[in-house]
N, CA, C and O atoms as a DFTB+ gen file, in Angstrom:
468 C
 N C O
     1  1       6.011      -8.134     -16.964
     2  2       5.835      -7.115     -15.947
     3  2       4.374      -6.696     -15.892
     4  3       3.651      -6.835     -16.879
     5  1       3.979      -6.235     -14.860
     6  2       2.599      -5.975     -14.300
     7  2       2.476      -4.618     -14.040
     8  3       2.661      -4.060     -12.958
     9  1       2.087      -4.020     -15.306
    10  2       1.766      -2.362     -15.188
    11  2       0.294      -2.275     -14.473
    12  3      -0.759      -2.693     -14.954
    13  1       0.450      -1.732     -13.407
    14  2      -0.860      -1.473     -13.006
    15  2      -2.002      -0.712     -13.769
    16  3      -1.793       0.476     -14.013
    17  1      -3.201      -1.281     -14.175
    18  2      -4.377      -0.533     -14.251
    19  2      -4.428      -0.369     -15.481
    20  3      -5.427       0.287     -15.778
    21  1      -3.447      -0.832     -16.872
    22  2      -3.114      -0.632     -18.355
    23  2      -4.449      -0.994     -18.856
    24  3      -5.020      -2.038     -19.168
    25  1      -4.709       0.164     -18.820
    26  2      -6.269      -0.151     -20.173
    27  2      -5.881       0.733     -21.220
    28  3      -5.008       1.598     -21.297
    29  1      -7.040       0.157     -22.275
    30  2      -6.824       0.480     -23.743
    31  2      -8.895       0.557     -23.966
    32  3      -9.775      -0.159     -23.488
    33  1      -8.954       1.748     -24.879
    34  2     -10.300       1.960     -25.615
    35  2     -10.404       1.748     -26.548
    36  3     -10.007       2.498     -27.439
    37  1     -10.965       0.668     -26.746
    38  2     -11.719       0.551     -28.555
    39  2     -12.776       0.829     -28.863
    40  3     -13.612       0.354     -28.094
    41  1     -13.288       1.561     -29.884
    42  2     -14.673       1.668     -30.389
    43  2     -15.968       1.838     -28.939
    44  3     -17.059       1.270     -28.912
    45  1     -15.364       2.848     -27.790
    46  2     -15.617       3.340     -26.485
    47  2     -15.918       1.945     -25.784
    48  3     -16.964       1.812     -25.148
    49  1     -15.316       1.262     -25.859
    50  2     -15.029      -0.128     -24.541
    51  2     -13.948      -0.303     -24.436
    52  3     -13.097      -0.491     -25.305
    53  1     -13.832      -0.239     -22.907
    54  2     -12.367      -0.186     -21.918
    55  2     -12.421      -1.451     -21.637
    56  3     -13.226      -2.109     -20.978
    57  1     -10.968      -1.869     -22.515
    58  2      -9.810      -3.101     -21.600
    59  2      -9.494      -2.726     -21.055
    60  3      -9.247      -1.522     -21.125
    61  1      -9.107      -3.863     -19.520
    62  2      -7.966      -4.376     -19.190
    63  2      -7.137      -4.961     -20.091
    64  3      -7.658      -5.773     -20.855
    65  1      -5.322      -4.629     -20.246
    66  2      -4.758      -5.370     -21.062
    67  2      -4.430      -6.432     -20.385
    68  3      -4.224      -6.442     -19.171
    69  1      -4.358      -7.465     -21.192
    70  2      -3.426      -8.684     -20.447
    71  2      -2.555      -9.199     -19.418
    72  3      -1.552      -9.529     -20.051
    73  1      -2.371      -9.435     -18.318
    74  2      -1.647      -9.217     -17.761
    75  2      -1.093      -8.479     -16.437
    76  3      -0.252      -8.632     -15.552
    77  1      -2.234      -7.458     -16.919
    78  2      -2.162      -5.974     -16.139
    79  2      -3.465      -6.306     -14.724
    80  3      -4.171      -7.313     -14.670
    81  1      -3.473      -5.367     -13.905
    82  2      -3.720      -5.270     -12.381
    83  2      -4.843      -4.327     -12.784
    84  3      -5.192      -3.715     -13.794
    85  1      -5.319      -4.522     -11.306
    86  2      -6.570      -3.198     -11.200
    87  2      -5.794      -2.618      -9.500
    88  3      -6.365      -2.602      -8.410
    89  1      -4.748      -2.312      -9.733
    90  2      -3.831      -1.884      -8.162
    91  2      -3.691      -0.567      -8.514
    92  3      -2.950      -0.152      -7.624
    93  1      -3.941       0.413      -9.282
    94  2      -3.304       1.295      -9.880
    95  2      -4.431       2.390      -9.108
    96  3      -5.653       2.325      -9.237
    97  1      -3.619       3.477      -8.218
    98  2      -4.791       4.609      -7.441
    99  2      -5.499       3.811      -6.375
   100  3      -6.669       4.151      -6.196
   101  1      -4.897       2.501      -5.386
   102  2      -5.870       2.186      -4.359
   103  2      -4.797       2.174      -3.310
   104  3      -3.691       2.481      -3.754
   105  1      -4.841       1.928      -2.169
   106  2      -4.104       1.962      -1.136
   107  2      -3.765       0.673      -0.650
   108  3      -4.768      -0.018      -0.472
   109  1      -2.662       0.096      -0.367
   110  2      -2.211      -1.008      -0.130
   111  2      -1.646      -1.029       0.962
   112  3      -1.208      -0.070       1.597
   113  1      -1.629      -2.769       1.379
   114  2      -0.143      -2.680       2.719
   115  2       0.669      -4.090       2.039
   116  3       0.221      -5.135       1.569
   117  1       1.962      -3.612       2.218
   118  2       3.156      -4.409       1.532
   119  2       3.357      -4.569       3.065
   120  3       3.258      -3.859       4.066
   121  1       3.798      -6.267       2.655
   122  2       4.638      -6.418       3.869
   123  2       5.770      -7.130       3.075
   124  3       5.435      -8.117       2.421
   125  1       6.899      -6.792       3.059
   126  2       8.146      -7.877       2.607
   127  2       8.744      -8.422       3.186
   128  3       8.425      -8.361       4.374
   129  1      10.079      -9.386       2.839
   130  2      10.655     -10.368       3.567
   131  2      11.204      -9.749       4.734
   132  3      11.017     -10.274       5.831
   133  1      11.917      -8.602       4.611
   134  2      13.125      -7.977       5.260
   135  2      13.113      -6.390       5.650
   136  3      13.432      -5.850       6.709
   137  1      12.744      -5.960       4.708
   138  2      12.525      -4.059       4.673
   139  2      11.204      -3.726       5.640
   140  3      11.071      -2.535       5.921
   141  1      10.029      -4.828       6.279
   142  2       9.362      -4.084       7.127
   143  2       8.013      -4.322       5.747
   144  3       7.874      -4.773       4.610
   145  1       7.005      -3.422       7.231
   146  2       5.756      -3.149       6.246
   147  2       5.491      -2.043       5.568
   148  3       6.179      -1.197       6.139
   149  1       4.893      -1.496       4.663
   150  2       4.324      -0.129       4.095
   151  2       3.205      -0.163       3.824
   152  3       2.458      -1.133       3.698
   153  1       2.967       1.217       3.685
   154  2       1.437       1.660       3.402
   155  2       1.824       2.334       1.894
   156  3       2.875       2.963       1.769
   157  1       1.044       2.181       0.949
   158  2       1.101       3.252      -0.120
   159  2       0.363       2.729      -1.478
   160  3      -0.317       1.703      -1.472
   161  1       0.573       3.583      -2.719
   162  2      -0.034       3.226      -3.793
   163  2       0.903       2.616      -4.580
   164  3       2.062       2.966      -4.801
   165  1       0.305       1.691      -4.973
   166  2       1.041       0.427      -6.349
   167  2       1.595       1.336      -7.484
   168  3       0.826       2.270      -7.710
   169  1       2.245       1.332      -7.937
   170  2       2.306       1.960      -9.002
   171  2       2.549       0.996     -10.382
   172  3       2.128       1.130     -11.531
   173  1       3.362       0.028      -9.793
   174  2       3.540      -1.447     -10.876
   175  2       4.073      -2.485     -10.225
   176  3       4.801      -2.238      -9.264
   177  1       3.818      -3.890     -10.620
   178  2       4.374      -4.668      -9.550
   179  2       4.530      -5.521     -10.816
   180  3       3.859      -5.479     -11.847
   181  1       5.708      -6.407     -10.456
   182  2       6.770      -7.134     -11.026
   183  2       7.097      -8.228     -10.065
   184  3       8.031      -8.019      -9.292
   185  1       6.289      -9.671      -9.986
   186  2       6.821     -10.665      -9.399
   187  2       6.953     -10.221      -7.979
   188  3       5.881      -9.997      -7.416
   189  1       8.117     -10.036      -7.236
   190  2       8.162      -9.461      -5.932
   191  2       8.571      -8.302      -6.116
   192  3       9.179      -8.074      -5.070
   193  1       8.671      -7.150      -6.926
   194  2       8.909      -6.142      -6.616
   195  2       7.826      -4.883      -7.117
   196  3       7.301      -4.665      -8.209
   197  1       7.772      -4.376      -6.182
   198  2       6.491      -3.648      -5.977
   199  2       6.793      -2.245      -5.701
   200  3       7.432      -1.949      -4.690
   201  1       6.246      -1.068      -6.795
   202  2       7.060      -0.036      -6.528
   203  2       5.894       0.920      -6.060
   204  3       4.760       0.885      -6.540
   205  1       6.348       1.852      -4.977
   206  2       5.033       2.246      -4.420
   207  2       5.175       3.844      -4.534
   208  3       6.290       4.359      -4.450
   209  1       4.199       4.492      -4.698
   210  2       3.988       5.569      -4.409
   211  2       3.103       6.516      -2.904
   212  3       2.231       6.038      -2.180
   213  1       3.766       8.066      -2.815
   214  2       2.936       8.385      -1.334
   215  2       3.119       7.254      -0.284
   216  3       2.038       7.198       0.302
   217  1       4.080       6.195       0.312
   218  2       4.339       5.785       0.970
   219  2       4.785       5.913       1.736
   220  3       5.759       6.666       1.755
   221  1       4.053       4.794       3.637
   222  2       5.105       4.964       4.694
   223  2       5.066       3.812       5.165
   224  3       4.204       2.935       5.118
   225  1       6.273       3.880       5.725
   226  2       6.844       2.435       6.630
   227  2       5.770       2.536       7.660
   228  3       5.388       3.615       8.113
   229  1       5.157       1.031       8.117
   230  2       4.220       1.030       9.753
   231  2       5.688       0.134      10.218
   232  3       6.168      -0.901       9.755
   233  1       6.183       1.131      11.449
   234  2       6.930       0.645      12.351
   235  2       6.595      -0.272      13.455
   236  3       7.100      -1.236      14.029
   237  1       5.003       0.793      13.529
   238  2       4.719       0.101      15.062
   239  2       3.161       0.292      15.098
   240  3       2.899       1.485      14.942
   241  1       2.231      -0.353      15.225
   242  2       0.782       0.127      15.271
   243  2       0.432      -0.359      16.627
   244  3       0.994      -1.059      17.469
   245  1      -0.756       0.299      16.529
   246  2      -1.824       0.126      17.842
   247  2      -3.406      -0.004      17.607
   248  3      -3.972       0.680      16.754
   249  1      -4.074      -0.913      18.408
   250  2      -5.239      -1.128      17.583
   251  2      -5.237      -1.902      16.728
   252  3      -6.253      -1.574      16.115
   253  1      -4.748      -2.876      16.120
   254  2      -5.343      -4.184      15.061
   255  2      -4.124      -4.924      15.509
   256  3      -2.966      -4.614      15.787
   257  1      -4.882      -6.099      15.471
   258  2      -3.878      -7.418      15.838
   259  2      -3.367      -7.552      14.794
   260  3      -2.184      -7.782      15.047
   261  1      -3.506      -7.554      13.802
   262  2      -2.724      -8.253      12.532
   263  2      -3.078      -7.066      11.463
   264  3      -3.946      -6.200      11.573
   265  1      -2.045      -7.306      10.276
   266  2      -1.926      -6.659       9.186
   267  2      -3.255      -6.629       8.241
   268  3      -3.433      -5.731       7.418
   269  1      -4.163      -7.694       8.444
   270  2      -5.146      -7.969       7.842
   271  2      -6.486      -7.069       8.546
   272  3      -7.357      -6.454       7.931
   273  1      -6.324      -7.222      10.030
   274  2      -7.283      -6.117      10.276
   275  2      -6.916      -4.731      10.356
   276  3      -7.873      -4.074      10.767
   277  1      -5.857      -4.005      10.110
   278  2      -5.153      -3.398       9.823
   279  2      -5.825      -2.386       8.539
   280  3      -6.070      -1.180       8.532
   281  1      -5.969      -3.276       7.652
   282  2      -6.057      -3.073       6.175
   283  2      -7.740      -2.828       6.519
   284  3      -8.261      -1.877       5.937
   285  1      -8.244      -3.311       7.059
   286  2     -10.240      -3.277       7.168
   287  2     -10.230      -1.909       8.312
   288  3     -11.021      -1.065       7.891
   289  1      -9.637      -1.510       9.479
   290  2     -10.305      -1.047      10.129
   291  2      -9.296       0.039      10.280
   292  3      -9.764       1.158      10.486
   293  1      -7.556      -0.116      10.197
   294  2      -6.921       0.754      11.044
   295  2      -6.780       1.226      11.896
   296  3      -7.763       0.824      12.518
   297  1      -6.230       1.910      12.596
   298  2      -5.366       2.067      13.561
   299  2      -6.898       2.510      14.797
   300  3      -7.998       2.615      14.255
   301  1      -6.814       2.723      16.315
   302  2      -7.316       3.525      16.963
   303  2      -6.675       3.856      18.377
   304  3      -7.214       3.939      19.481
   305  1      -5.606       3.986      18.065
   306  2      -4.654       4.673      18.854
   307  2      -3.242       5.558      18.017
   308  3      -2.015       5.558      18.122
   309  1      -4.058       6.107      17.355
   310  2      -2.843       6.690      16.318
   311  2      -1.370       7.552      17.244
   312  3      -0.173       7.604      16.962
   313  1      -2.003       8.009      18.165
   314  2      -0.845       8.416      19.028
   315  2       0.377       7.667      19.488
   316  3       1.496       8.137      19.693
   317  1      -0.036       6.395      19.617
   318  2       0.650       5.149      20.194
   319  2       1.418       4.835      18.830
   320  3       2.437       4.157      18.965
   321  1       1.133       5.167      17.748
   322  2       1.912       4.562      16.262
   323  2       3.105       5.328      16.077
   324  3       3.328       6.454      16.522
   325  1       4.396       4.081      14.869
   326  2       5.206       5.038      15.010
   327  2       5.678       4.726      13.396
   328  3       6.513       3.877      13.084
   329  1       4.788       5.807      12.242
   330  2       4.912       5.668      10.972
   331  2       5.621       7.078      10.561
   332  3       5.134       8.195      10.732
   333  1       6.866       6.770       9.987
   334  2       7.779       7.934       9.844
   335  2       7.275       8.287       8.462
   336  3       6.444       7.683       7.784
   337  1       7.976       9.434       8.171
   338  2       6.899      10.435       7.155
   339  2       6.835       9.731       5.799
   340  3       7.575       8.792       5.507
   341  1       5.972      10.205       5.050
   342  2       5.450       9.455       4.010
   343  2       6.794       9.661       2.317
   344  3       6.845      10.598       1.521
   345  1       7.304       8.893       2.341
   346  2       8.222       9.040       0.860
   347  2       7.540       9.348      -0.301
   348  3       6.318       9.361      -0.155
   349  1       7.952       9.602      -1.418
   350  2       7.109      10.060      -2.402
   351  2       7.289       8.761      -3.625
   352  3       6.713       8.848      -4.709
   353  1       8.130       7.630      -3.274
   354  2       8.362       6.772      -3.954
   355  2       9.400       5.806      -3.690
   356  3      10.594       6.105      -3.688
   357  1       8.865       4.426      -3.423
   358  2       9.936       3.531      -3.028
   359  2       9.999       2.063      -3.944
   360  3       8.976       1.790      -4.572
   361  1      11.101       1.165      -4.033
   362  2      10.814       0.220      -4.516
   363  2      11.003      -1.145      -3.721
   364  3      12.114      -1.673      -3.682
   365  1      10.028      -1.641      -3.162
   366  2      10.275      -2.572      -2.352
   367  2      10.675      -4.000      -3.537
   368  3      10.122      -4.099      -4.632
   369  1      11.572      -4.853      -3.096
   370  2      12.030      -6.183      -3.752
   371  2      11.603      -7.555      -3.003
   372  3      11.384      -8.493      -3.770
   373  1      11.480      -7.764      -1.878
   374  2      10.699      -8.552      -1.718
   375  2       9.215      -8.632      -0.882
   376  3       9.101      -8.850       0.324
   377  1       8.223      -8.420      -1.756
   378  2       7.038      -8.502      -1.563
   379  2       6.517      -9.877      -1.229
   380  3       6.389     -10.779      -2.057
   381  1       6.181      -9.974       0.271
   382  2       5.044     -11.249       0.076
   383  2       4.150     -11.199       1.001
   384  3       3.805     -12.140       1.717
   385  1       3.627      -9.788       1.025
   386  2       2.131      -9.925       1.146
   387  2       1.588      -8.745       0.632
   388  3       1.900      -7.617       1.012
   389  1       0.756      -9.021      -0.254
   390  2      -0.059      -7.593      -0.266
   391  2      -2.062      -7.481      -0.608
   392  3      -2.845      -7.999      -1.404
   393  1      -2.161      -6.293       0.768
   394  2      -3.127      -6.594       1.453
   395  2      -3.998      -5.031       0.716
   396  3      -3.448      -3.930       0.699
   397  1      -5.274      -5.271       0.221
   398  2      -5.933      -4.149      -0.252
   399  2      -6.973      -3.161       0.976
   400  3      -8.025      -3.611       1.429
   401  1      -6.410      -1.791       1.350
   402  2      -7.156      -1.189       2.046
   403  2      -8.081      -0.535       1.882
   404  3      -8.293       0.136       0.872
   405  1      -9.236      -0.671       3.457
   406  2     -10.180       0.397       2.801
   407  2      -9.793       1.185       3.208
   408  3      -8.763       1.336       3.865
   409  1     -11.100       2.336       2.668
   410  2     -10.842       3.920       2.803
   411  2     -10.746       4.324       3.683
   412  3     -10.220       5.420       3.876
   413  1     -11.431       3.260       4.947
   414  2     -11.176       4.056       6.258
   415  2     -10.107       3.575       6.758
   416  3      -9.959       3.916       7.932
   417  1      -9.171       2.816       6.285
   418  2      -8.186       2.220       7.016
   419  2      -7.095       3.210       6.782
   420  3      -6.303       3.617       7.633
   421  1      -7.187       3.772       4.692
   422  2      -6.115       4.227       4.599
   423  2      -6.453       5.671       5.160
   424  3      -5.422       6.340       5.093
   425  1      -7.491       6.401       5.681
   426  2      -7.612       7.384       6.196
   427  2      -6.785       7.530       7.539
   428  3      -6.072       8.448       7.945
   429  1      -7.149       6.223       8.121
   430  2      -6.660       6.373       9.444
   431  2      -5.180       5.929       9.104
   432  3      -4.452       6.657       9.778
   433  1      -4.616       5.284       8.551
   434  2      -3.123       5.254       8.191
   435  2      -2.567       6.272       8.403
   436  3      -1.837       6.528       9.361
   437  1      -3.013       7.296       7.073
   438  2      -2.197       8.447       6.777
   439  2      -2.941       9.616       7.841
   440  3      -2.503      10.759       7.713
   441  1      -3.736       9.464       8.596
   442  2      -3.580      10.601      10.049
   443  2      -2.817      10.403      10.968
   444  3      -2.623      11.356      11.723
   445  1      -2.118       9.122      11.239
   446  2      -1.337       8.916      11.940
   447  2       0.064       9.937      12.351
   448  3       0.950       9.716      11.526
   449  1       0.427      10.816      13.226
   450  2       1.674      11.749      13.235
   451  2       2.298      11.078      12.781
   452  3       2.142       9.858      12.731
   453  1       3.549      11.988      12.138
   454  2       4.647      11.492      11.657
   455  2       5.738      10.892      12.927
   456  3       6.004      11.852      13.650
   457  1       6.200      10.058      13.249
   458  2       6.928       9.780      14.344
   459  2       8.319      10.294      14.199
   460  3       8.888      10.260      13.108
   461  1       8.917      10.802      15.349
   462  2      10.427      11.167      15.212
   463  2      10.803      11.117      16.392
   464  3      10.342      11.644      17.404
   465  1      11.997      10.206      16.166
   466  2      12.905      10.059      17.892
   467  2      13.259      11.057      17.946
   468  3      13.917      11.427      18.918
């Protein structure tokens, strides 16, 4: 299993342990087989399952053709988006893509209104 971000100090030099991620506190986009895409923080990932924190489903965006520019630039029609409110913790099972955001992407992510039919 893949604990995100597991460091250890020896004699004041920080490992990475074995194994372990540097996903731990950055903003991601999961896209999985079946459940849709999300936005949120890694918390540990395990093969395909990827458990996220502060997460939301992107239902529907506006402004980036693909998930990849998505992740670089985000949204610029946030009005037009339809990302329902943010969970405080989910576990997605099949992961197969995951895309590292920047800051301005995940800024503009999470300004996005909350959508509600």
């Amino acid at each position: 299993m893949n604990t995100c971000g597991k460091k250890i100090e020896v004699n004041g030099e920080t490992y990475v342990l074995e194994g372990s991620t540097q996903m731990a506190n950055n903003y991601y986009i999961i896209r999985t087989y079946s459940a849709g895409v999300f936005a949120g923080e890694i918390v540990s990932r395990n093969d395909k399952e990827v458990e996220l924190k502060n997460a939301r489903r992107l239902w529907q965006w506006y402004g980036a053709a693909s998930l990849s520019q998505l992740s670089q630039e985000g949204v610029n029609e946030p009005d037009k988006c339809k990302f329902p409110c943010e969970v405080k913790s989910i576990i997605l099972t099949e992961a197969i893509e995951i895309i590292a955001c920047t800051k301005d992407a995940q800024s503009s992510i999470k300004s996005v209104p909350v959508w509600k039919k």
